[in-house]
C-alpha positions, 0 to 999 in steps of 0.5 A: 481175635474176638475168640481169643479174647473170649477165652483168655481176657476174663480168666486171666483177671480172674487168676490175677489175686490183685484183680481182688485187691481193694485199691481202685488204682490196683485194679485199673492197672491189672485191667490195663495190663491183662488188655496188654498181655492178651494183645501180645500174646495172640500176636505171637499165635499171628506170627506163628501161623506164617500169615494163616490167622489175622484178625483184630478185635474191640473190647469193653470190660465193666468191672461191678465190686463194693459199689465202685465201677471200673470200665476198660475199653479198647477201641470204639466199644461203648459202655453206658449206663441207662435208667429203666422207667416204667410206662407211668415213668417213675423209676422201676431201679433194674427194672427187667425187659429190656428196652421198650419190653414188658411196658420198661422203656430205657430213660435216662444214661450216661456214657461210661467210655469215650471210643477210641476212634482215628477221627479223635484229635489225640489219636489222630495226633498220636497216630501221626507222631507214630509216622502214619496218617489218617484219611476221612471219607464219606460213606452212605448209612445204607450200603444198598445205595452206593451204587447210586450217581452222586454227580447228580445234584437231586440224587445227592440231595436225596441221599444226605437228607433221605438217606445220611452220610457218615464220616469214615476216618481211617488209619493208613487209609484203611482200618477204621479203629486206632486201638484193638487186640490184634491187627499184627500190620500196624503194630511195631513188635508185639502190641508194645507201645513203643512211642518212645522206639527210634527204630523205624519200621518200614512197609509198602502202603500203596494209598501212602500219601505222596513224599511219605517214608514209609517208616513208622516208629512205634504202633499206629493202633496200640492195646493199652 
C-alpha cells in the first residue's frame, strides 16, 4: 500500500490542471478526491490478486504554493510545523541541521493535522453507527517487558512508573487506525464511503462482542 501510494499519489495530483488552480477550496477538494481514487484503485489490485496482496497505509501530503499551506491527512500521520532557533536562541527562520544538529535545536511548533485514531470520540461514533465496534487495551511502551507478571503489585508498579503504559484502541478488535489506503477487511466496496448504504455486509469476527450481528453497513476505516 505504501508503494502504491509512492507511486501513484503525487502524480496523480500533479496531472490534475486543478490541483494548480488558485482556489484554496479547489485544491482541497482534488487532494480529498485523488486520496479516494488511489484508495479504490489499489483495492481492486486487492481484489485481483484473490488474497495474495493485503496491505494498508497512512499518509500525509503538505501542499506549500503562494504562501498558503494545504495538509491532507489519512489516519494518525502527523504534520507539524517547528521553528528552528539557533543555540543563543534567536530565530535562524530555516535554519539548516536539523534537530539539535549543527548548534539548531527545534523551538517552537505547532501541529498542522489531528491523526485520525479509533481512540477519537467522532471516529469511535462514526465507527459505530457503521455496525463495528472499538475495544481498548493497554500495552507496554517496550515490547521486551510483555513477558513480565503483571498480578504482581512491585512488578506492575515498576512497569507504569519506570516503563509506561499506553492506551491501544482498536477497530474490531484489531487494527489500530480508522482511516487508511487500503485494508480491504473493513471496507464495504471500494473505499467508497457509503454511511448512507443500507446494504449490510456481513463477516465472521471471532473477538465480535456477544449479541453482535455481525453486519456493518458502510466502511468502518474510510479514505476521505
Amino acid at each position: 500500500a505504501a508503494e502504491f501510494c509512492r507511486d501513484h499519489l503525487q502524480a496523480r495530483l500533479a496531472s490534475e490542471p486543478k490541483f494548480w488552480s488558485s482556489d484554496p477550496d479547489t485544491v482541497s477538494r482534488v487532494l480529498e478526491d485523488t486520496f479516494q481514487s488511489v484508495d479504490v484503485d489499489f483495492l481492486k489490485d486487492c481484489d485481483a490478486s484473490k488474497g495474495r496482496l493485503y496491505a494498508g497505509c497512512t499518509a500525509t501530503v503538505c501542499v506549500i504554493r503562494n504562501g498558503h499551506v494545504w495538509v491532507a491527512t489519512l489516519g494518525d500521520s502527523a504534520a507539524m510545523l517547528g521553528k528552528m532557533t539557533g543555540s543563543d536562541g534567536v530565530d535562524d527562520g530555516a535554519a539548516a541541521g536539523g534537530v539539535n544538529g549543527g548548534g539548531v535545536t527545534l523551538g517552537s511548533h505547532v501541529m498542522l493535522s489531528d491523526p485520525q485514531t479509533p481512540g477519537r470520540a467522532d471516529e469511535v461514533e462514526r465507527i459505530e453507527r457503521a455496525g463495528g465496534w472499538v475495544t481498548q487495551e493497554k500495552e507496554m511502551f517496550l515490547g521486551r517487558l510483555q513477558d513480565m507478571d503483571l498480578r504482581d503489585p512491585f512488578i506492575r508498579n515498576y512497569a507504569e512508573t519506570k516503563v509506561g503504559m499506553v492506551n491501544i484502541f482498536r477497530v474490531n478488535g484489531d487494527i489500530s487506525v480508522s482511516r487508511a489506503i487500503g485494508d480491504p477487511d473493513y471496507k464495504l466496496g471500494h473505499g467508497l464511503d457509503r454511511e448512507t448504504s443500507a446494504i449490510p455486509y456481513s463477516w465472521n469476527w471471532r473477538n465480535a462482542p456477544e449479541n453482535h450481528p455481525r453486519t456493518f453497513s458502510s466502511d468502518l476505516i474510510i479514505a476521505v
